[in-house]
Structure formats: C-alpha cells, structure tokens
C-alpha positions as CSV (number, residue, x, y, z in Angstrom):
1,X,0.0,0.0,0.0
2,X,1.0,3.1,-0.9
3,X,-0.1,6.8,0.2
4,X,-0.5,9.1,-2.8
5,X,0.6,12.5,-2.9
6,X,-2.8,13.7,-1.5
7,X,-2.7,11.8,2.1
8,X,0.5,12.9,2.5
9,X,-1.1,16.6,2.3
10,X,-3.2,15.5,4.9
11,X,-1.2,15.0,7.3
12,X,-0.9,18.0,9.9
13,X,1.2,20.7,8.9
14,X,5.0,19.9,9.8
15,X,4.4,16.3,10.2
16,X,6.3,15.2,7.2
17,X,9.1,17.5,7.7
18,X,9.3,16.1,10.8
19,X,9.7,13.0,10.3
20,X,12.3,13.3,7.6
21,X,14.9,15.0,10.5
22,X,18.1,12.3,10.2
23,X,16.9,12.2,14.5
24,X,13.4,10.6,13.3
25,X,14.4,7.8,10.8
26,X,13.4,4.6,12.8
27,X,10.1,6.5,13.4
28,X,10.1,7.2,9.6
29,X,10.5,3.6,8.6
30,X,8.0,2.4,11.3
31,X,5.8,4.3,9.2
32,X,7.0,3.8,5.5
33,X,6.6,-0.6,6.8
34,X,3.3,0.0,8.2
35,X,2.4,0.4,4.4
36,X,4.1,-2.6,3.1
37,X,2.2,-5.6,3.8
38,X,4.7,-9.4,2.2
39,X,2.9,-10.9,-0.6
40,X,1.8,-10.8,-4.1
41,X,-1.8,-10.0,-3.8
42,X,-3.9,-8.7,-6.4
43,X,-6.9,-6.3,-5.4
44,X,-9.2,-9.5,-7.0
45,X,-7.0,-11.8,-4.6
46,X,-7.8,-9.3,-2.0
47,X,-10.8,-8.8,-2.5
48,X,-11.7,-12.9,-2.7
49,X,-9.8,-13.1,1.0
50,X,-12.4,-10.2,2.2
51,X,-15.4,-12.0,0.9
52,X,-14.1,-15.5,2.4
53,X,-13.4,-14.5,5.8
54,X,-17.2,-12.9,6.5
55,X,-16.6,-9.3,5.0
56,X,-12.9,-8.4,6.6
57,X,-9.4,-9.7,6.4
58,X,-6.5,-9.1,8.7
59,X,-3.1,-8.0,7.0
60,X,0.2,-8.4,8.8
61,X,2.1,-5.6,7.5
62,X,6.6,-6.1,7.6
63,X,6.7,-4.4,10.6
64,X,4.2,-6.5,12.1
65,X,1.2,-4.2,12.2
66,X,-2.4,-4.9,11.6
67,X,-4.3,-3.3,9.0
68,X,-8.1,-4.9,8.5
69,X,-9.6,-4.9,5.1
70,X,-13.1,-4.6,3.8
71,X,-15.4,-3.7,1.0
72,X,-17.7,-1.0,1.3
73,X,-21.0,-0.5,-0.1
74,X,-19.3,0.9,-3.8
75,X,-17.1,-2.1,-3.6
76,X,-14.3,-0.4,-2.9
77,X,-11.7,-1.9,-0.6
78,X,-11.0,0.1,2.0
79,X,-7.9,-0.3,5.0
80,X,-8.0,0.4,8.6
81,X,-5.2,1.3,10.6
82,X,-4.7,0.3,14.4
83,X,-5.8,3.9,15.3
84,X,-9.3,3.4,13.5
85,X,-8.5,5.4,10.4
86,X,-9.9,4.9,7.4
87,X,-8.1,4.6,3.5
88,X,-9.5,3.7,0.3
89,X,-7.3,1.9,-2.3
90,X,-7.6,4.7,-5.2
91,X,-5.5,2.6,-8.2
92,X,-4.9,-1.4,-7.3
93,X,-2.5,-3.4,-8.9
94,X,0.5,-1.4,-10.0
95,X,3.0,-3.8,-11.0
96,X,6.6,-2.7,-9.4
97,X,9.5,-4.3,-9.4
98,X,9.4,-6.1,-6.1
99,X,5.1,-6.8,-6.0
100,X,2.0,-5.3,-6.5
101,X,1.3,-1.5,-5.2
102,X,-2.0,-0.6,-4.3
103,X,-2.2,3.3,-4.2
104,X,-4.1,4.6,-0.7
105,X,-6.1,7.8,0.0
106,X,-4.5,8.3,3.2
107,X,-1.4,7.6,5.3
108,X,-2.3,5.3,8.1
109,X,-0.5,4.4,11.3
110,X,-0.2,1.7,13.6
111,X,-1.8,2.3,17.5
C-alpha cells in the first residue's frame, strides 16, 4: 500500500518534515513498513480473502502491524489502521518491481 501524494497533504502541517529530521528515521521507517504488507496479492485476490473470511481480512504488515480490510458499499476496498483510520485503495495493482502496489487515499498508522 502506498499513500498518494494527496494523504501525505493531509497529514498535519510539519508532520512530514518532521519526520524526515536524520533524529526521526526509525520512526520514519516504522511508518513507510506499516504500508508494506509481504505478498503478491492482487486487489481480486484481495478482494476474494475479504469475501471469504465474512466481510474483513487481517493484514500483517513487515513491521508486524495490523491493518483490516473490507469492502464497502461501492465495492471499494478500504484499509483500517490500528488507530481506527480509514483509506480507500484509489489505483490497485501497480505492477513494481518487487510486488503489486495498491495506491491509498490516506497515510495510516499503527496504535
């Protein structure tokens, strides 16, 4: 998962700066590898997981976060952070050179 260039305008003012001081980097990365969840899977495979576990599934991101993913009513899949927050996936299946990239409305964090 990947924020777009819009959630990271979202984010308070100063926040990014912030985070990219050389004194914040492991915060940073905490961060960047809540985003990255191990795997090759499609929003189709995604989606499939989500309708076979009773409308959510639990991804274990590389830092070993939670996100939980669901479908909502315009059958868009949609990520929830630890904290509650809400993302959409705005453009799935971006092939890059080490997966699949699913672009995100928002930048989420871990609780």
């Amino acid at each position: 998962m990947a924020p777009n260039n819009k959630a990271f305008k979202q984010l308070p003012d100063g926040t990014l700066d912030n985070l990219m001081k050389p004194d914040n980097k492991e915060q940073l990365e905490g961060v960047l590898s809540y985003h990255i969840v191990p795997g090759n899977v499609d929003s189709n495979k995604l989606k499939e997981l989500i309708e076979n576990n009773d409308g959510t599934y639990e991804l274990v991101t590389a830092n070993d976060g939670k996100l939980e993913a669901s479908i909502n009513d315009a059958g868009e899949i949609i990520l929830t952070d630890g904290r509650g927050k809400k993302a959409k996936v705005v453009e799935a299946d971006k092939k890059g050179q080490n997966g699949v990239i699913h672009s995100i409305d928002t930048v989420l964090m871990r609780s």
